[in-house]
N, C-alpha and C positions, 0 to 999 in steps of 0.2 A: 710290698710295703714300702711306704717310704716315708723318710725320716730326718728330720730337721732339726737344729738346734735353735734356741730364744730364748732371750734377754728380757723380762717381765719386773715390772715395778711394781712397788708397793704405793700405800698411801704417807707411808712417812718417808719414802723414795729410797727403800733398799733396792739392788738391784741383785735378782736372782736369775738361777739359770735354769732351762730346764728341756727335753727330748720330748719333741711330739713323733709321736709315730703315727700312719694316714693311712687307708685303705688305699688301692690303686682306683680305684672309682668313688666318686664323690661321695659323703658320708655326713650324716647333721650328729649322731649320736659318739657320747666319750666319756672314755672313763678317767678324773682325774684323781692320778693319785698321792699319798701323803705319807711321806716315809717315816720309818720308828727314828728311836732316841740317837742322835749323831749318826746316823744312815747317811744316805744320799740316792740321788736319782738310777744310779748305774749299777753298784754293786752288787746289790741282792738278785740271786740267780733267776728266780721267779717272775721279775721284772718280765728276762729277756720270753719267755714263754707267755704269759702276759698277754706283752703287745704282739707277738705271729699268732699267736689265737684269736687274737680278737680282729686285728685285722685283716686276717684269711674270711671274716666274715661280715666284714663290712661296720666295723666298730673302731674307731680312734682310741689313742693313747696318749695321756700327755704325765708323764713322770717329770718330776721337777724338785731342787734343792729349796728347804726353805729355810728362815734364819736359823735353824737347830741344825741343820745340816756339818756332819764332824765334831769332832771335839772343842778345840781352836782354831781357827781362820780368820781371814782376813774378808771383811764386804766392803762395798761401795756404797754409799750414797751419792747420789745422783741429783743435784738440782742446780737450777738453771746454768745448763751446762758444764758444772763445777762438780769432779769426782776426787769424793774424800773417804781417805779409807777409814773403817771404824772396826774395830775385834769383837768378832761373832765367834759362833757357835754353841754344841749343847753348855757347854758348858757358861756362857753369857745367857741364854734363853731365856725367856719368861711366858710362861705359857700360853698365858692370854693374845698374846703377838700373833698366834698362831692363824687368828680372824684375819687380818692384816695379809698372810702370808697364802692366805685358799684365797682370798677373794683377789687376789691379784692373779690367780692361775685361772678363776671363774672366768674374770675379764677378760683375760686372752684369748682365751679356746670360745668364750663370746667372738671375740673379733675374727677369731677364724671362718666363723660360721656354722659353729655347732650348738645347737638348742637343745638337745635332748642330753642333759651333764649328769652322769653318773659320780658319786665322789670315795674314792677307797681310802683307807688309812693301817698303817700295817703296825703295833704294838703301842708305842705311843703316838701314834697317826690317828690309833683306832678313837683315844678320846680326845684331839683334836680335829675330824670330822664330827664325832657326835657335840662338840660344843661349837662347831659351825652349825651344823643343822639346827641347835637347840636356838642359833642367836640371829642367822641368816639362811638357814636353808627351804625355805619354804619353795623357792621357784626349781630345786634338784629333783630329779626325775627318781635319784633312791639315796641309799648311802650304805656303804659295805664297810663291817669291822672284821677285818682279820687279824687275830689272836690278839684283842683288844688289850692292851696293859691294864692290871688295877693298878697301879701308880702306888697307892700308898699306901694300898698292902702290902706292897714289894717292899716299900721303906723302911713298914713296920717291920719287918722278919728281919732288919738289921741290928745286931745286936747292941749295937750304939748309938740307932735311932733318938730316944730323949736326949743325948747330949749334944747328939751332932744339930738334932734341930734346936737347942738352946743355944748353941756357939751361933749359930747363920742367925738366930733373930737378933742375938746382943751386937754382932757384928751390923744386921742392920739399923738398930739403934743407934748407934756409932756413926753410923753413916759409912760405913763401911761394906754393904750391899753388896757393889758391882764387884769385891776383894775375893778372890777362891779363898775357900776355906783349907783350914791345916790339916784335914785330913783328905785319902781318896773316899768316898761316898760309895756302897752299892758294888764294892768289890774290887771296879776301875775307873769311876768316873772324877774327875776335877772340877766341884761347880764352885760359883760363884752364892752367896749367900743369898741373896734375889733368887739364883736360879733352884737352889734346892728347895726353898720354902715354897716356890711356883709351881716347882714335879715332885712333891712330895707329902706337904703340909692337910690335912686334912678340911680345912678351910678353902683350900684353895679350891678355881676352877678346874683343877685338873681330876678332881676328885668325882668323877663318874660313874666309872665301873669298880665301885667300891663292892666287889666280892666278896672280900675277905672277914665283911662284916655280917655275919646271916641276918641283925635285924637290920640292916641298911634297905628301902625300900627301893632305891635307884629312884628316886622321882623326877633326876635331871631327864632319865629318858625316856619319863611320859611327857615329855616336854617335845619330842621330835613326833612329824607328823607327815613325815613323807615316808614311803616304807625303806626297809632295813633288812640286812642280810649278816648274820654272824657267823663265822667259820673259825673254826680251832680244832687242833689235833691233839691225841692222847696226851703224848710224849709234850707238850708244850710247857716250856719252862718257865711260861709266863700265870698257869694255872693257879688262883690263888682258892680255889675249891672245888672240886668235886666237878667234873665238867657236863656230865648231865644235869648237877644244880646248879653250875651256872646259866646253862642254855634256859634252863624253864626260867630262872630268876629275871633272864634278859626276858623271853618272851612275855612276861606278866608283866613287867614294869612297862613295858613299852603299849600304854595306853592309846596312846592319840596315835600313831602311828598307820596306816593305811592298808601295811601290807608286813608281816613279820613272820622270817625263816631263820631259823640255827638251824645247822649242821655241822655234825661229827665226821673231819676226814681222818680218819682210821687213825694211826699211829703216828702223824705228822708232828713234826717239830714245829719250835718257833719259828726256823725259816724256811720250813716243807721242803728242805732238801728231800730228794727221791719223789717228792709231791708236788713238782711243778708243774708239771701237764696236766694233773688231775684238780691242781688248785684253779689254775687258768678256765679250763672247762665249766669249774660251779660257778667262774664268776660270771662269765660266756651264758649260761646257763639262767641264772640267776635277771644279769641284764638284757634277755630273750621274753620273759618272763612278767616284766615289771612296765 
């Protein structure tokens, strides 16, 4: 295996970073992937299992930060030669940005010379690949959600839900948007007004795998039309019902789609600790298959 580091742009000229990992023999096909909420490229264990899976058989890897990447940080903009730093992270994010952020990792791992692009996304990755493929992914070879978030189920089950989304909208009325709000959000998180109402508001784009709703029909993902691959384990903290109806929920919505699998890996966590060889494998598996 081997493995490289790169500097990748956006269209509004963020500069991200990101780990390609390569077969030792030349290779057209990759899987790129898209991390959960203030993740990043490196940390999550699974990763590292991943990429020697996939590259022991002749499948690339390209893991990458994207602007949600941490809590608070610090990015770069980049243009005509001039680097300005600007304050990123989950907690500046806006969801929709997320298009901006795949198609710049599309671009690259293009330039490298891989056409066959698989795209993962792991919690909140899971509906930021599915609103890639709903807006640009016609020419992806598939798209894999692992332990997809409902976003705003999860928000709902907060006890202070109504109020904290009435503070973030009056605050953005104010014009006070890009301000963190006075409380922590969701247990531990620090957002910004913009940014809760982005990951959380039920209007918003991020509202896809709305589980938590039984008459929600999911219609955003009869809207994807490449095929799809969903994985989640019992024990997932991210489970906003029943996980055998969520699997049938996702399979029925997903109309147009070409080719559609759920799977149940046993007792897995959100981050499949103990389930990383065997999580690596269905995806191995999966992208064999498609």
């Amino acid at each position: 295996m081997k493995t490289s580091t790169h500097r990748i742009y956006t269209t509004d000229n963020l500069e991200l970073f990101g780990l390609l990992y390569e077969p030792e023999q030349a290779a057209k096909t990759i899987l790129v992937h898209v991390h959960g909420m203030a993740g990043n490229f490196y940390e999550t264990l699974f990763i590292d299992y991943i990429a020697r899976t996939l590259t022991d058989n002749r499948v690339a890897f390209f893991a990458f930060n994207n602007r949600g990447s941490e809590y608070i940080r610090d990015l770069y903009k980049v243009k005509d030669n001039k680097r300005t730093v600007v304050r990123g992270g989950n907690t500046f994010e806006k969801f929709e940005d997320c298009l901006l952020d795949i198609q710049a990792a599309i671009d690259f791992v293009r330039t490298k010379g891989y056409s066959t692009i698989h795209l993962s996304g792991h919690s909140l990755g899971g509906p930021k690949v599915a609103y890639y493929a709903i807006e640009k992914g016609d020419g992806l070879a598939s798209v894999i959600f692992i332990s997809p978030a409902d976003m705003v189920g999860l928000a709902l089950q907060e006890k202070n839900y109504d109020s904290e989304n009435q503070t973030a909208r009056k605050m953005i009325a104010e014009g006070r948007g890009n301000e963190i709000m006075p409380n922590v959000v969701w247990g531990d998180s620090y957002l910004s007004a913009n940014s809760y109402i982005s990951l959380s508001d039920p209007k918003s784009k991020v509202a896809i795998f709305n589980l938590h709703d039984p008459e929600d029909r999911l219609e955003s993902l009869g809207k994807i039309k490449v095929p799809a691959y969903t994985i989640m384990g019992r024990k997932d903290t991210a489970l906003a019902t029943g996980i055998e109806e969520m699997m049938r929920r996702i399979e029925v919505a997903m109309v147009s789609s070409k080719h559609v699998k759920t799977e149940i890996l046993g007792d897995a966590n959100h981050g499949y600790i103990g389930y990383e060889q065997q999580l690596a494998e269905k995806l191995l598996e999966w992208i064999n298959q498609v």
